[in-house]
N, C-alpha and C positions, 0 to 999 in steps of 0.2 A: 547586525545585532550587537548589540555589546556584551564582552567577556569576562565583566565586573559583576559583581553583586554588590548592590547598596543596599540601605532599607526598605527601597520599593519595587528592587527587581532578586528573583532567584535564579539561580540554575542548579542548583545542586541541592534540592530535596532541605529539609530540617533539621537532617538528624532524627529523626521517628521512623528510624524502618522497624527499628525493633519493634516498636510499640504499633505497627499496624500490621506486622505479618503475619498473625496471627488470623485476622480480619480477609487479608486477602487470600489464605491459605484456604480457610472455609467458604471462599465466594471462587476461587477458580480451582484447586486443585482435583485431579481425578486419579481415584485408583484401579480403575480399569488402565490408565495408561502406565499408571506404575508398572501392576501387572505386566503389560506389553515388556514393557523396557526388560523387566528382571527378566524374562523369556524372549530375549534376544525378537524384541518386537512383531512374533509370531505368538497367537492362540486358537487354537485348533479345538476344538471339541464335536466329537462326534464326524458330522462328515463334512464341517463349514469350519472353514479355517480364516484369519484376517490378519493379514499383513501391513503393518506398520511404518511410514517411511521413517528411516533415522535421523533425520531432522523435520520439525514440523512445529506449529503450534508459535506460541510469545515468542518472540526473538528479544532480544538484549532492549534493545529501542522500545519495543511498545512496555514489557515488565518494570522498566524507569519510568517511560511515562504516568505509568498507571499506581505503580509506588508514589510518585510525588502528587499525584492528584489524591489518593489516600493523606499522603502525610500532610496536603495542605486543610483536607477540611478537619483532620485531628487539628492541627495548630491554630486554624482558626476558627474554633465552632459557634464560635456566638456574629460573626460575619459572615455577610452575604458574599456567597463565591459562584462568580460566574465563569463556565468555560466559553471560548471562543469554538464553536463549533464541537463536532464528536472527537473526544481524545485519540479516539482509534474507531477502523470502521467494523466494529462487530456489535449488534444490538444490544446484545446482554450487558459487556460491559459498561453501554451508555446508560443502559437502565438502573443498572447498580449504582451509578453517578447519582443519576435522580435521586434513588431511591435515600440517595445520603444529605441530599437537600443541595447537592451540585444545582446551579440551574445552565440549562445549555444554550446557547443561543446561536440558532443559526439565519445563516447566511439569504438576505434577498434577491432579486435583481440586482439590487445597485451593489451587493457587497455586506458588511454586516453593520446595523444600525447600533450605536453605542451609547444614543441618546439617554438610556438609562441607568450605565455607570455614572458611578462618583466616585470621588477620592476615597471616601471608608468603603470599597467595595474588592473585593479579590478578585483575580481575574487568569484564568489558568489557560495558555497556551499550549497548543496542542500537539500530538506527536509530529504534526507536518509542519509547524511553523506557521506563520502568517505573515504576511506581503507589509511590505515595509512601510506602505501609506497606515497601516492596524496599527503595526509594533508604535509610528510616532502618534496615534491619532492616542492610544492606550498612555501614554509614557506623556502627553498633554496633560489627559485628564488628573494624573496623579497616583491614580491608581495601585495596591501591591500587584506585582506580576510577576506568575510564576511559568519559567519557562521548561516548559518538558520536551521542546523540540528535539527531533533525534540527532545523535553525533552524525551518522550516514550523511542525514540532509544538510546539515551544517556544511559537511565538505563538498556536497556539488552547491552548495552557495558559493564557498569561495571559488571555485572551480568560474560559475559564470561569472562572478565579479570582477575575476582577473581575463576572461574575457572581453566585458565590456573597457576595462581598464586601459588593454591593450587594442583598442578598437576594433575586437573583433565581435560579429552576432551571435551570440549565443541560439544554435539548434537544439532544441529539447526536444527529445522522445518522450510524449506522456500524454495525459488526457488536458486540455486545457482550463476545462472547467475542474480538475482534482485542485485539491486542497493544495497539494506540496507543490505540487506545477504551480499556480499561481504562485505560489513564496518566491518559488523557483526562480522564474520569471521576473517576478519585480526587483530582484536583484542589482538588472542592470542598471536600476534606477541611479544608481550610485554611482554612476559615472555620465557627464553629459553625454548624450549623442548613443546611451547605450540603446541596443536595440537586441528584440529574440524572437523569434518564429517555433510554432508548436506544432509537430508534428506526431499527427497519433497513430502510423505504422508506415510499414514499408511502402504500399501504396502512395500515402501523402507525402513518402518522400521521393519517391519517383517522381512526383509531379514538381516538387523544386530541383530534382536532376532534370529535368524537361529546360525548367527553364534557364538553369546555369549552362548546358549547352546549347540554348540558341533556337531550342525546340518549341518553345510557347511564350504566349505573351504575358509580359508584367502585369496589366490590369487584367486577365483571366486568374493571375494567381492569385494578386490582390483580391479580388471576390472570392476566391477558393478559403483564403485562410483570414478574412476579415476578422473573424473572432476568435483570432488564434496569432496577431503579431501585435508590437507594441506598438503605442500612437504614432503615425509617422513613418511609418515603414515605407521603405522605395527600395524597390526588391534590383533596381539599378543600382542604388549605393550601399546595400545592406546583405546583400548575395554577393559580396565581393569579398569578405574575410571572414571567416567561418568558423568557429570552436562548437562541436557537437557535443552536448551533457544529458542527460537522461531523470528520468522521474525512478529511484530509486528502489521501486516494485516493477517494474516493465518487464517485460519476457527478456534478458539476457542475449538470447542471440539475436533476435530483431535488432536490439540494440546496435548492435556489434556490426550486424551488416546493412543497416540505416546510416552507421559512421562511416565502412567502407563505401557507400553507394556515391554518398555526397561528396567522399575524397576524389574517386575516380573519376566524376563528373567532374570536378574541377580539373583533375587532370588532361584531361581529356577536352577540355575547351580551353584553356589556355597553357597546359604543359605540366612537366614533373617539375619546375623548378617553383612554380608559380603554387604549384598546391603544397609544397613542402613550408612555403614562405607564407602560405594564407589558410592553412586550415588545420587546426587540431581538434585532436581526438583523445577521450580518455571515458575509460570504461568507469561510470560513476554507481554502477548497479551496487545495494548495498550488499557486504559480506552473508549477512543470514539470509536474504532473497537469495543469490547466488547457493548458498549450502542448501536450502528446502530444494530448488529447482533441480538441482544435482541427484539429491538423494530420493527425489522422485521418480527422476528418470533411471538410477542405479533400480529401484524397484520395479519401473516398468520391464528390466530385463527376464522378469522371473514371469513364468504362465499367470497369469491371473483373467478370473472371466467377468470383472467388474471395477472400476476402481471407482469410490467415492472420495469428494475433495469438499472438505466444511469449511463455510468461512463465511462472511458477509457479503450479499451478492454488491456491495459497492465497495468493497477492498480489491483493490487493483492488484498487488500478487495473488492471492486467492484467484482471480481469474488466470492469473498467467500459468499458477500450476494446474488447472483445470485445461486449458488450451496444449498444456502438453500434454497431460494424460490422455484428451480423447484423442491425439494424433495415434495413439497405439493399442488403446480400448475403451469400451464400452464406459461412458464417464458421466458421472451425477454430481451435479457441485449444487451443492444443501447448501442451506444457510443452519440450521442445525440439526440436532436431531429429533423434534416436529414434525419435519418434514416424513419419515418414516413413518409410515401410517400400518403398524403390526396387523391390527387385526383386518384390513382389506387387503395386504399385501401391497399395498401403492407408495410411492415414493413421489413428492414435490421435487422439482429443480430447476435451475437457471438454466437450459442449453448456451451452449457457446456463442456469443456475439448476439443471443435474442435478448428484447430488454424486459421480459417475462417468465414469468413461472411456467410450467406446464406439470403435469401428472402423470407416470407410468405407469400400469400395472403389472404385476407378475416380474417385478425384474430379478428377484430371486428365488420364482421358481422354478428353475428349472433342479430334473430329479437328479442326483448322484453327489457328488463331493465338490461342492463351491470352494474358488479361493477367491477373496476381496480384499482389493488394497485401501488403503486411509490411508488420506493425507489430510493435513491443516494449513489455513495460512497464519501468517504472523502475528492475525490478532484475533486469534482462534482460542479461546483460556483451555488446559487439559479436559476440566469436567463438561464441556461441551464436547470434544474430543469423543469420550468414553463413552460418554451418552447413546453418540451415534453407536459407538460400537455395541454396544449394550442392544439395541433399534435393531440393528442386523441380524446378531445372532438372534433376537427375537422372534425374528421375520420369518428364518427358518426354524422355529420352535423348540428354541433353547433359552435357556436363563444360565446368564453367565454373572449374573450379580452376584450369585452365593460362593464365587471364585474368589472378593477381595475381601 
């Protein structure tokens, strides 16, 4: 991507923050989480109390993104502005896009059709970036384009591009169909010969430690991850030097021991001297995934007989702090708070690893003094946040609105 700005590319917002924050302030902020914060991210009333994680919600990355998608349709309001896919995966904020005369355009089978930009059209790229064949297909037509990619993702781009540079295959821990994974990935376009393999947990990587020691066949792999390496792949010449980089929402320790799994393996079939000389590893999780993951788990230390996780059921940290909370309790990952159905007592939720809603009933009633934890993920806005919590104490027959 380039680190210029001309007159038809940005990265760095307009200068209109001032003049929109106003605007975003009244579409995301919540004062039930204010609340939280100034009471040390506990509120208690009566005999239902709700705990807070101390990190949660926007992280740096999506609050830029979502500021410059604001300050572009101020800057350009009599042009037609199209984003490349959802800014971020939370529904509400996409709808608020909409509702601004964004239009979004998403992705087919083939990838995304572009047949109906033109040069007077704007065109806003999104928190994860876009794969290098968009950015030139985009940067053809002529087009303004405004880049709100995150700094995080920028650096496992150069991470894999110095990768492929250095003729080694880029292993990505992620979803291969996510948005940032694909950027990710096409990275190593940029070098001939580069090549990457996507691998979506420890399992999938077991299965390429299989085959770097000598345990399975190339074309059994080859079938395994067909829609998950780049064109060309020959897991003969392409499993022989190996840089492992990560989708920068992933679960953190997966990560970490996916990176050790593949070093060993290579240790292990051809030696310490040979993996020291063919395979790196670097922890590309971003800072704020990292800080919400931590400060979940510092919360899961405390008793708690529920914990609720809002977010987007297709934002991939939002699942990852969902999958650590239910390792330790009773865990409902909303998409917001809808899902909280007050007057029957039920609650909607993703379960872990299922690709559906289901329905609970009674999960908070049970009789005596509840404690509930809340978390968000990173592109979670606070007033959805509060909502929930607002939902909760509902549930159990409180009104906690007349508190802010």
């Amino acid at each position: 991507m380039p680190q210029h700005e001309s007159s038809a590319y940005f990265r760095k917002g307009f200068g209109l923050k001032a003049a929109v924050q106003e605007t975003l302030d009244a579409d995301y902020s919540g004062r039930l989480v204010d609340l939280l914060r100034e009471r040390d991210f506990t509120l208690t009333v009566e005999d239902t109390t709700v705990r807070l994680a101390r990190e949660f919600g926007f992280c740096y990355g999506v609050e830029r993104a979502v500021d410059y998608a604001y300050q572009t349709r101020a800057k350009f309001p009599d042009r037609r502005v199209v984003l490349v896919g959802e800014i971020i995966h939370n529904p509400h904020v996409n709808a608020k896009l909409r509702a601004m005369g964004v239009e979004i355009l998403m992705p087919g089978p083939a990838g995304f059709d572009y047949s109906r930009v033109g040069p007077a059209d704007v065109v806003i790229l999104p928190a994860f970036g876009v794969t290098i064949r968009d950015f030139e297909t985009l940067r053809g037509i002529g087009c303004v384009m405004v880049d709100t990619t995150c700094g995080s993702v920028l650096n496992v781009w150069k991470r894999v591009e110095g990768y492929a540079k250095d003729g080694f295959t880029a292993l990505i821990h992620g979803k291969h169909y996510h948005e940032e994974t694909r950027a990710t990935a096409s990275q190593v376009q940029r070098y001939p010969g580069g090549a990457f393999l996507v691998v979506r947990d420890m399992a999938e990587a077991e299965l390429v430690c299989a085959y770097i020691e000598g345990r399975a066949d190339g074309a059994a792999l080859l079938a395994r991850f067909a829609h998950a390496v780049s064109p060309g792949f020959d897991p003969a010449v392409h499993l022989r030097r190996i840089g492992v980089a990560n989708q920068t929402t992933m679960l953190a320790s997966e990560s970490l021991a996916i990176a050790e799994a593949i070093g060993t393996a290579m240790e292990r079939a051809h030696g310490a001297a040979y993996r020291a000389a063919n395979f790196r590893s670097f922890d590309t999780i971003c800072s704020a995934t990292q800080d919400r993951q931590d400060a979940v788990k510092e919360l899961l230390a405390e008793p708690l007989d529920v914990m609720v996780v809002v977010g987007g059921y297709n934002s991939s940290n939002t699942m990852s702090l969902a999958a650590i909370c239910a390792e330790r309790v009773v865990t409902y990952h909303v998409e917001d708070a809808t899902c909280l159905d007050v007057e029957r007592g039920t609650i909607r939720h993703k379960p872990i690893g299922q690709p559906g809603e289901v329905e609970t009933a009674g999960w908070l009633a049970a009789p005596g003094p509840v404690r509930v934890g809340i978390t968000a993920g990173a592109s979670t806005p606070n007033n959805k946040i509060g909502d929930a919590v607002a939902r909760i104490f509902a549930t159990r027959g409180i009104d906690v609105l007349s508190l802010t």
